[in-house]
N, C-alpha and C positions, 0 to 999 in steps of 0.2 A: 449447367448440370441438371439431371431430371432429380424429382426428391429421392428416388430409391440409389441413384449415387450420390446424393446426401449422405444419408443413411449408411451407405456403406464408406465413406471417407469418416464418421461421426465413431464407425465401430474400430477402424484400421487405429485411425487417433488414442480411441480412449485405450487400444492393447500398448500404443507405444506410451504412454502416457503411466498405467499401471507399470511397464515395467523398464520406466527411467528414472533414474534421481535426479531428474533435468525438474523445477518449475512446468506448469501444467502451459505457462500461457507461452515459458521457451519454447516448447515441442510445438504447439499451435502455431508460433509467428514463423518459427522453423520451415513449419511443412507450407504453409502459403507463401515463403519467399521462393522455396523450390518448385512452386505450384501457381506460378503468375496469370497462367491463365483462369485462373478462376475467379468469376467475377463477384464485384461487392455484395450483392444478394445472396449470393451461396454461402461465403465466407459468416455473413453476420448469422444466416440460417446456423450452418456448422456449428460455429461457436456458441452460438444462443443455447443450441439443445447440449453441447458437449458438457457446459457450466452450468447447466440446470440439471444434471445427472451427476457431476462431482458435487455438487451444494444439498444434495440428497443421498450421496453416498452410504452412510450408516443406514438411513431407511429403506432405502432399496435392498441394498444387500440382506437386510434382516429379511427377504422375498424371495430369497434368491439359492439354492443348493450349489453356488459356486459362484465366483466374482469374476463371472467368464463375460470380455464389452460385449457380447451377444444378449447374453441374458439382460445386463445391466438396460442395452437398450429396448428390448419387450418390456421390460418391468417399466420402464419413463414412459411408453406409452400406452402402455394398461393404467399406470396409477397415476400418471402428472398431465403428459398432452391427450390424452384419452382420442388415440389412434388406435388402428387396424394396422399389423405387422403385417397382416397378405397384402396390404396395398403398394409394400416394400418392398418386400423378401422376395425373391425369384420373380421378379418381373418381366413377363414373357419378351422374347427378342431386346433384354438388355445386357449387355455381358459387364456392364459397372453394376449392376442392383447386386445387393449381397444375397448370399446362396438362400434356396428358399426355407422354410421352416423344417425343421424335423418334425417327428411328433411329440418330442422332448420336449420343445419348446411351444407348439400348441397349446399340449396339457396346458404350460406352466400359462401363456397368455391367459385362457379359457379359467384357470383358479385366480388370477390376478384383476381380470375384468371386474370394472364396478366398484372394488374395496378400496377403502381408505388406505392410501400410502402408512400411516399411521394407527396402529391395534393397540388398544387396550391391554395394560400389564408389558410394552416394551420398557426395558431397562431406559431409565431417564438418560444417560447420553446416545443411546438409538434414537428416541423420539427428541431432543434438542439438538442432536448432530455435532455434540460435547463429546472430541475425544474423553477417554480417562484419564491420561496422565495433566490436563487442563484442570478437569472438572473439581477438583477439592479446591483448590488454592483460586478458580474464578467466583465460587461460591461463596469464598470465602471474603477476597476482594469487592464483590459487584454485591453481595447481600441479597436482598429482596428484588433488587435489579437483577439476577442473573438469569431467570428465565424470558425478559422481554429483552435480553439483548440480546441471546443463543438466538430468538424468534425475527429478531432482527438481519441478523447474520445470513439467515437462509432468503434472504430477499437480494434480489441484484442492486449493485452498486450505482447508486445515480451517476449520468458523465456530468464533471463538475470541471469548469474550464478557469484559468488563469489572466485576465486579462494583464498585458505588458504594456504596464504605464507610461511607459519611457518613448512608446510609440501611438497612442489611445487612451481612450478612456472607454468608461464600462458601459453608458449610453450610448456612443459610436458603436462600441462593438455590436453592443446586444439587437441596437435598429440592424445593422448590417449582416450578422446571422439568420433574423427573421426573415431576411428577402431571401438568405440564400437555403434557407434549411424550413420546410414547411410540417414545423414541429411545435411543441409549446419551447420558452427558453423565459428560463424567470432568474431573475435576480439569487444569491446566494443569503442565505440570513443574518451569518455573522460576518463572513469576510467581506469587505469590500472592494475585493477588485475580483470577485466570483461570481460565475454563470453557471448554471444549470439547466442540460437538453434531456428532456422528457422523449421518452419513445424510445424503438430501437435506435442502437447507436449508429451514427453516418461517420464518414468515411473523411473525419478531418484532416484527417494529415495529407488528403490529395484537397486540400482548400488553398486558392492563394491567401485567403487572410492567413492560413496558419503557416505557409512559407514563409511569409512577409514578416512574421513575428510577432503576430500581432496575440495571440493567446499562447499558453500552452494548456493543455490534459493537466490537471493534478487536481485532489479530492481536496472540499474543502479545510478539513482539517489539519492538513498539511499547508495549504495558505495560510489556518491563523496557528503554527507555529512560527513563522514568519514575524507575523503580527507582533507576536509576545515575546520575541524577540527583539521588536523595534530598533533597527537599526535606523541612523541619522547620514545623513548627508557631511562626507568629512570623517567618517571614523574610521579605523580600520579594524575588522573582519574575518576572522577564522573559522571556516564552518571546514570543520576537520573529517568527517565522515561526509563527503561533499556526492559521494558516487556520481551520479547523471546529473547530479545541478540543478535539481527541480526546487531545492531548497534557496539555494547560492540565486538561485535566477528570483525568485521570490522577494530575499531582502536587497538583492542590486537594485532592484527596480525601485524600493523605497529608499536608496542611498542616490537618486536621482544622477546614477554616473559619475558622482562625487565618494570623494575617498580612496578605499581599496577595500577588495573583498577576495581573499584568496581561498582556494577551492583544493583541498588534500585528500586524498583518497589513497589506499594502498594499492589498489586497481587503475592500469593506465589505462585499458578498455573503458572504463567508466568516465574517466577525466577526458577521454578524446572523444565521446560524446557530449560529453558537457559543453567541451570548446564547441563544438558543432553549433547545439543548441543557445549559447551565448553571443554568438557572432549573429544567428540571427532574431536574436531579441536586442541586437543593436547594444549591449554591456558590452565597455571599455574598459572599466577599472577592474580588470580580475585574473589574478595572475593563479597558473595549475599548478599544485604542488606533489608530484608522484610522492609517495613515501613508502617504505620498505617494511616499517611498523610506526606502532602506536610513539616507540621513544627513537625515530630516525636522528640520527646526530643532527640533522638541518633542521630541526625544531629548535634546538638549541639554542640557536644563533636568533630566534625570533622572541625567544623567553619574556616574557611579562612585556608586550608592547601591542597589545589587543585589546581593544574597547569590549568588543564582543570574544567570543569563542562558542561556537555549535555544536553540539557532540550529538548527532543524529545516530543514537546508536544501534548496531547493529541487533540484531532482538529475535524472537519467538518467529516476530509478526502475525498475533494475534488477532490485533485488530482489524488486519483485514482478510478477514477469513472470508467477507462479504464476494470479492473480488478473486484472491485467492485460496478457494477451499480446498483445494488438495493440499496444503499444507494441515489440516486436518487430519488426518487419515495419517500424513506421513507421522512416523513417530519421533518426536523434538526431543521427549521426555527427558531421555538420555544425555542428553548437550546442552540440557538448560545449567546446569553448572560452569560447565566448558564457557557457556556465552556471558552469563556473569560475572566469573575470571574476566573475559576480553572487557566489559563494559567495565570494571572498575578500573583495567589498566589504563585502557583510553580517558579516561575521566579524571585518573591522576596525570597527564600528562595535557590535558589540556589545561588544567588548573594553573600549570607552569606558565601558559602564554597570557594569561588573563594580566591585564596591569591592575594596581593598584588602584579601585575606584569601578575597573571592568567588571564585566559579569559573563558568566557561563552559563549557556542556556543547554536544558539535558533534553532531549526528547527520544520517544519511543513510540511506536506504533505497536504496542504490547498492551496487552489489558492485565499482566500479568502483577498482583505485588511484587513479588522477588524482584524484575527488573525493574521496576518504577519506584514508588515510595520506598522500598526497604534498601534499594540500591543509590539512592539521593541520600536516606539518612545516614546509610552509612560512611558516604563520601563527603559528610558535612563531619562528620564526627571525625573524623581523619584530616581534612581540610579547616580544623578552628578561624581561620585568613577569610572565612567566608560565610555570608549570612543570608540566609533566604527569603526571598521578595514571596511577599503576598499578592498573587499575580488577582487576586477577587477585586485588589482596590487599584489596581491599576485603569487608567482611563482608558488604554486602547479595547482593553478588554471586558469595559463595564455592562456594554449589551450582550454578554454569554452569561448565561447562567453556571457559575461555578461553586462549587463548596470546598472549602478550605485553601488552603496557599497554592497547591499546585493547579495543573488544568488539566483535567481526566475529560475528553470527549468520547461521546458512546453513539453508536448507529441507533437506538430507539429511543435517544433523547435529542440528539445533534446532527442525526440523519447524517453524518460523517462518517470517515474509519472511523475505530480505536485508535486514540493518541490519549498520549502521558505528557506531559511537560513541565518543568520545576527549573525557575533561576536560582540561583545566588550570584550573590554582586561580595567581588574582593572589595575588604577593608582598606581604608586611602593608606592606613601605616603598614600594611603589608608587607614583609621583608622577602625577597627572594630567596629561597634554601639551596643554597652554592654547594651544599655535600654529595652530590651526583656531576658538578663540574667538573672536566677534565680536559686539561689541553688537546685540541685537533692537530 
């Protein structure tokens, strides 16, 4: 592709983009699976510039007399990649370059030129890129924290890789990525079985190592939910919000194919990717469990016989605004209620399968209190059978810098998503509450 049909694929995207309720990165993966000829250079161009204009969204548009992807893209390159739209726009004998400038849109270059993306006296969530209906309850949450991790947030997401123990280790891998990717690639801080590639991102998933299964894509702090999970070799395993298995694939790999680790999702889209991606990271012990809801009668039948139980809940997902910023801009406000309804119901029903001695691991990729601490304490105070691990004094977890029982990770302190994480472990005399049995 020449760059002015860049450019013009970059402005098609971000109109279908504003006006779908699809994820920014479904519509993106969408239009290159229908778009195979376009090669790896274009696509990362594409996407590079498309996620650096929704991570800027609020400040741009505060540039802007309309939130038309025309405008949006002059303003990224008057205020961010400090280009020339005539070197795009109407490019003579091209008929992919997008139409040339108006004088509408001159003016607007020609006043945008030179200035700081950022003016003096913008409303603080224009210049943080802090919707409002966020911004009380993260301020309130994050403290003195909350403007270095809004500051964080507008930085691209490191690629942070997975190594699959069960085939490798993390010095095989990492020598054998260096020959094939001529990039920096450094060891992860807290996890250990994480990589991290410096640079534009390359085009892993056409690598035979990552065919072979030998890593997968996942952020580090989503490996060390794993971590603080610690499952063992021999136990058995319910990660009940399982979706794609990035989770489920995580602690298989430290269950060394020992045990059982069973993967439930109410999505069989999700669990028949997962099966994909498990068969080729080589796990054997892990059985898909469709379910219809959070209380499917076939949970029943499994009640209090889980060492572990993961309730990966479904959330905000705030904390990765890093990667997905158009959920920014989209308005949650509305449905954060609606979502803490669904997390308390899952969290009581996972409580059920936990055995006596077991523990329930909660996590969220929310920065949000309401889903995190205020939604664990309330499910402790509902849950008396159950008692909250101090994950500070835990040994897996003694090189993270933590404060207090749970594990709050932040991108301007742990260069990770936002993650939440909180156990508690059932009491050995725990009695099972039979007042919801009922014969099948």
């Amino acid at each position: 592709m020449t760059p002015a049909a860049r450019i013009d694929t970059v402005i098609s995207l971000l109109g279908e983009i504003f006006a779908s309720d699809r994820p920014a990165d479904g519509v993106i993966s969408a239009f290159f699976r229908n778009h195979r000829y376009i090669g790896g250079g274009d696509r990362r161009d594409i996407t590079h510039r498309l996620y650096r204009i929704l991570r800027h969204y609020h400040r741009l548009s505060a540039h802007l007399p309309a939130p038309e992807p025309r405008l949006f893209v002059i303003a990224e390159m008057a205020l961010l990649s400090k280009e020339k739209p005539g070197d795009f726009f109407g490019e003579p004998d091209n008929k992919y370059a997008p139409a040339p400038l108006s004088e509408h849109e001159k003016q607007l270059y020609r006043m945008l030129e030179g200035q700081p993306i950022f003016t003096k006296g913008q409303p603080e969530h224009i210049a943080l890129e802090c919707p409002q209906w966020a911004a009380d309850t993260l301020k309130k949450t994050l403290g003195d924290k909350f403007h270095a991790v809004m500051e964080a947030m507008l930085e691209e997401a490191p690629l942070d890789l997975r190594v699959n123990t069960l085939k490798t280790d993390r010095a095989t891998l990492k020598a054998a990525l260096e020959k094939a990717l001529p990039r920096g690639i450094e060891e992860t801080p807290y996890s250990p079985w994480g990589l991290r590639i410096a640079g534009r991102r390359p085009a892993l998933g056409q690598m035979k190592l990552f065919q072979d299964g030998l890593f997968e894509i996942q952020d580090e702090g989503s490996q060390l939910i794993a971590l603080a999970a610690a499952p063992k070799p021999g136990m058995r395993v319910l990660d009940i919000c399982a979706g794609a298995g990035g989770k489920t694939l995580a602690m298989g790999a430290l269950m060394e194919n020992k045990g059982s680790i069973t993967a439930a999702d109410i999505s069989e889209g999700r669990l028949k990717r997962a099966k994909q991606r498990f068969k080729r990271a080589g796990m054997f012990n892990t059985t898909l469990l469709p379910l219809s809801s959070e209380n499917d009668k076939i949970l029943k039948r499994k009640r209090g016989t889980f060492d572990i139980v993961l309730v990966d809940a479904p959330c905000t997902g705030t904390g990765t605004w890093r990667r997905d910023p158009d959920k920014k801009w989209r308005n949650i406000g509305p449905n954060l209620s609606s979502l803490l309804e669904t997390q308390a119901r899952i969290l009581d029903s996972a409580a059920k399968q936990v055995k006596p001695g077991g523990k329930l691991v909660y996590a969220t990729c929310s920065l949000l209190f309401e889903e995190n601490e205020a939604q664990f304490a309330a499910f402790l105070e509902k849950h008396p059978d159950f008692t909250q691990t101090d994950l500070s004094k835990m040994p897996e977890l003694a090189h993270i810098p933590l404060s207090g029982a749970a594990m709050r990770l932040l991108p301007s302190e742990h260069k990770t998503d936002g993650f939440f994480c909180a156990i508690a472990v059932r009491k050995e005399d725990a009695k099972e509450d039979k007042k919801d049995h009922k014969p099948e």
